[in-house]
N, C-alpha and C positions, 0 to 999 in steps of 0.2 A: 743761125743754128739750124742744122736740120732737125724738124720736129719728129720725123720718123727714127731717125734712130736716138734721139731723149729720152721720145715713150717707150722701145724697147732697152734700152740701157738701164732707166729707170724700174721698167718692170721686172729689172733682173736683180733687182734690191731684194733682200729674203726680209722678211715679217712673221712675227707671227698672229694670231687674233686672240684678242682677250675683252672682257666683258669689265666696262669700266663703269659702277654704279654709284650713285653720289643721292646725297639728301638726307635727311631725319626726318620723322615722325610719318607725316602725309605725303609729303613734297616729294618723290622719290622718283629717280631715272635712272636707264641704263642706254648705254649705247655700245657699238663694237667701236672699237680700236685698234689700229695697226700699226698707227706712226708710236710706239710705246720700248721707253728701254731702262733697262738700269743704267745709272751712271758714277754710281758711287759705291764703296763696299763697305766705307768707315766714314761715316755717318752711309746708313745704307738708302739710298735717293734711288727712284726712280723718275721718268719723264714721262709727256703724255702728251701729243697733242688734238685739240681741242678743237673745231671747228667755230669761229667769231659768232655765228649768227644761232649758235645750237642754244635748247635749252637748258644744257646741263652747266654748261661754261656760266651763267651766273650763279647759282646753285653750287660753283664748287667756289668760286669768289666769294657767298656770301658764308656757306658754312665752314670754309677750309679744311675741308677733307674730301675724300673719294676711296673709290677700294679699284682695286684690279683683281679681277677674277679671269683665270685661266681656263679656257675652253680646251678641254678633249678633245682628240681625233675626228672623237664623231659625234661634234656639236655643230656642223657645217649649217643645219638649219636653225638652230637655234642665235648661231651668230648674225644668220640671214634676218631676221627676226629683230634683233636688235640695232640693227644696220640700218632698219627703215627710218627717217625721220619724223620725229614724233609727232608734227601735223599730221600724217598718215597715221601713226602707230599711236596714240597719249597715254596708252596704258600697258606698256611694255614691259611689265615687271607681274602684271598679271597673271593668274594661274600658276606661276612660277612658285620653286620652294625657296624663299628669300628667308633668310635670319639676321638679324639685328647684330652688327660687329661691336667691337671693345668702346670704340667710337660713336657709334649710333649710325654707319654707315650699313647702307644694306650689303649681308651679302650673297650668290648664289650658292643655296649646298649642293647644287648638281656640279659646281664646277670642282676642277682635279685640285685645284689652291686659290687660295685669296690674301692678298696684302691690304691693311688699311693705310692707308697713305693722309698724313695735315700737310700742307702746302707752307711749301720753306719760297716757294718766290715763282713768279711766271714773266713769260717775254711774249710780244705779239712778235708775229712767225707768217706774214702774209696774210692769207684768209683764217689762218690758226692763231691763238695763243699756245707755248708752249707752258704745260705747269710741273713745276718741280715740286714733289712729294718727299717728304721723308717718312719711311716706312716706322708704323707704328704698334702693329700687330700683325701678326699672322697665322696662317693654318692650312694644313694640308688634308687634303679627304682622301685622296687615292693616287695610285700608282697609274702611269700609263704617257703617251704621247699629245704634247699640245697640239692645238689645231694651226694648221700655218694659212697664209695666202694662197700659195701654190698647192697645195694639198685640196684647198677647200674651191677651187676654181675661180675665186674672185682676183680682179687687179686693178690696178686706179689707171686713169686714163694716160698719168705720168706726166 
């Protein structure tokens, strides 16, 4: 296989960036996400995948839930922000305006919508777990465009 043109075929995949946060009471993370989709309209499922070695991925195994929270146009740093892995970052929800969903999943009120998602089943996906969500509650704050990959200058190595 040529490796140069994977990574650009690859990086011509459109994404967009969403803010996937997980945990109850204390315990609480977020991280950006882009591998992220709907898959279902009836039962309404979304996907997520997950990095094997993260700390949210036990944390959504043990509570079985998470929410997706949809970044705005112009959350580019703020998705920067949650992007960092949390050896670097441990308090990444900080400062932040977070509200307690139907769930008890955090969520962001700065973001444009938020779904709460309990986990109907996951598959290991290479260095990912995939986890399927059935959406459980939701809510919109406002009007406007989500943040994508290409918009926000980030890309995966592919």
């Amino acid at each position: 296989m040529d490796d140069a043109a994977k990574k650009t075929a690859l990086r011509l995949f459109t994404y967009g960036l969403y803010a996937v946060t997980v945990g109850t009471g204390d315990d609480l993370n977020g991280f950006t996400a882009n591998w992220l989709s709907q898959v279902s309209f009836d039962p309404p499922l979304v996907v997520v995948s997950v990095q094997n070695d993260s700390f949210s991925l036990p944390v959504i195994e043990r509570t079985g839930l998470f929410a997706v929270n949809v970044f705005s146009a112009d959350q580019r740093e703020l998705s920067g922000r949650l992007g960092k892995p949390r050896a670097r970052a441990p308090e990444k929800l900080a400062g932040l305006d977070v509200e307690t969903g139907e769930t008890g999943v955090p969520l962001l009120k700065d973001a444009i919508a938020s779904v709460e998602c309990r986990v109907e089943g996951q598959m290991l996906a290479g260095d990912s777990t995939l986890v399927l969500g059935r959406v459980v509650g939701a809510v919109v704050r406002a009007e406007g465009d989500p943040l994508t990959m290409r918009a926000a200058g980030f890309k995966h190595a592919g």
